[in-house]
C-alpha positions in Angstrom: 94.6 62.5 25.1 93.5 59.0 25.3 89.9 57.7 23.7 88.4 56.3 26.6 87.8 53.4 24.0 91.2 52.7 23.9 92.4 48.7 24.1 95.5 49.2 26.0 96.0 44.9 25.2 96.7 45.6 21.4 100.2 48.2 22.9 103.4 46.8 24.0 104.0 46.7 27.8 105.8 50.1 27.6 103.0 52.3 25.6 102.9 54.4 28.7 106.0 55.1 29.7 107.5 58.1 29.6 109.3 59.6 26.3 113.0 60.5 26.6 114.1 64.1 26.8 115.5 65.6 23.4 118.7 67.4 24.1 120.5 68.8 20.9 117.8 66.2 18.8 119.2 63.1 20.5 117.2 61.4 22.6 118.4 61.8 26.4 117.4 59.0 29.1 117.7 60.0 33.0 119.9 57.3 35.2 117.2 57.0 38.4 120.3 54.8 39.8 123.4 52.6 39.1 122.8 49.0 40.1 126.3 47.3 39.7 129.4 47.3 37.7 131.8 45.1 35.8 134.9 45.6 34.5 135.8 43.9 30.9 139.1 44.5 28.9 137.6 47.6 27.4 136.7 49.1 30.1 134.0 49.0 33.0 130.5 48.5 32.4 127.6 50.3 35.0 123.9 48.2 34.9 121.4 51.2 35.0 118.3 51.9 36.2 116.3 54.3 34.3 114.2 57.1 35.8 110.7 55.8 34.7 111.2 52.9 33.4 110.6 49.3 35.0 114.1 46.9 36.1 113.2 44.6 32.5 114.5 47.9 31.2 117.7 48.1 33.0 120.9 48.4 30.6 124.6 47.8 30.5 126.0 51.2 29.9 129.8 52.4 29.4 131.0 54.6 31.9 131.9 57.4 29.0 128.3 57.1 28.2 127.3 58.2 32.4 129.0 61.2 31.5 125.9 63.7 32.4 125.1 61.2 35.7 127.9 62.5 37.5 126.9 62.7 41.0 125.4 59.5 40.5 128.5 58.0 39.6 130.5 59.2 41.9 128.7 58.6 44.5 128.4 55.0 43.5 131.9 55.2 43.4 132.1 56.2 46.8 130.2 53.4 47.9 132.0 50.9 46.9 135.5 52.2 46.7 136.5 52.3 43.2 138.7 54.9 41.7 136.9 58.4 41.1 139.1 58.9 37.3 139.9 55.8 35.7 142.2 58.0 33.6 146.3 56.6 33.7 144.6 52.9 34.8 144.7 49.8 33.0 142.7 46.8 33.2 144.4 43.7 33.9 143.0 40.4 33.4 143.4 37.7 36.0 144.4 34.3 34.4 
């Protein structure tokens, strides 16, 4: 409970927002959506949107890392036509 007393000015700008679940003690962050994607050499990168969380708090994430945002990713996927298993492909840089 907050003291009603309480100078909200002397908190960071994300004092309020919601903690992250604890799954197995490791901190667990829900993906409210997946914004756009690059690919690099090493593989391709997803910008998230957290569940929460404002867009200043959106993050570059690996796609091994989405691994629990399945339906998210696939249907992202979906939408804009990229392969549903990336297993067996290489990334090829264009010179």
């Amino acid at each position: 409970m907050l003291h009603s007393s309480l100078h909200i000015r002397k908190h960071d700008p994300n004092f309020f927002d919601p903690p992250p679940n604890l799954v197995d003690s490791f901190e667990e962050y829900e993906v409210e959506k997946i914004i756009k994607h690059k690919r690099t050499p090493q593989g391709t990168k997803y910008l998230v949107r957290w569940k929460g969380y404002s867009p200043s708090d959106n993050t570059w994430e690996w796609e091994d890392d989405l691994k629990y945002s399945g339906e998210l990713l696939r249907e992202y996927k979906d939408t804009n036509k990229l392969p549903q298993d990336n297993a067996g492909t290489c990334f090829k840089p264009t010179k």
